[in-house]
N, C-alpha and C positions, 0 to 999 in steps of 0.2 A: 712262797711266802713263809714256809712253815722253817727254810730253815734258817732264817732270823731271830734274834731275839724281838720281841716287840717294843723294848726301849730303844731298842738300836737306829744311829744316824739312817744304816739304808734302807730299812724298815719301814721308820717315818717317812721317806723323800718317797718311798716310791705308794707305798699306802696313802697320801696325801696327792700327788702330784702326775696320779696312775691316768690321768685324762689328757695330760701334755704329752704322755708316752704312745698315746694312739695316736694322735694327729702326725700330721705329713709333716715333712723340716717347710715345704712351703707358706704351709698355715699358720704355723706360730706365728704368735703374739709379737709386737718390737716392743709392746708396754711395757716397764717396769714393773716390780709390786715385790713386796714384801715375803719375803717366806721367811715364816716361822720356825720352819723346818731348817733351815739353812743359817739364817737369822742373818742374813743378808737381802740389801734389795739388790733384785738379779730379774734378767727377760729370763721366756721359755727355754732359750736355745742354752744358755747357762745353766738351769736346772738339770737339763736332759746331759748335758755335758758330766757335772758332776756322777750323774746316777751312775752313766757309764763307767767313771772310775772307781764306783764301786765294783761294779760286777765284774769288770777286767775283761772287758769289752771294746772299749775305747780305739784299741789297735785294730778291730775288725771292721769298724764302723765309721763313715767316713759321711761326716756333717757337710 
């Protein structure tokens, strides 16, 4: 975390959204809702999506 800024988009996404990062790809959510953080309404599986392309993970990780 530290080596963020703490205004930073992956900062916020993953400081806000650090409980959708634990759960299983099973258990997620299919509800909609609002992230502030994103400022889109987006499901879980979208959230965890973007995060990965922060961290440049995305190719590793297979949803």
């Amino acid at each position: 975390m530290n080596q963020f800024d703490k205004k930073s988009l992956p900062y916020r996404a993953l400081n806000i959204h650090w409980r959708i990062f634990q759960k299983e790809i099973r258990k997620l959510s299919l509800n909609s809702f609002h992230s502030m953080t994103f400022r889109q309404t987006l499901i879980a599986d979208e959230v965890v999506e973007k995060k990965l392309v922060f961290s440049g993970e995305e190719s590793r990780c297979v949803l």
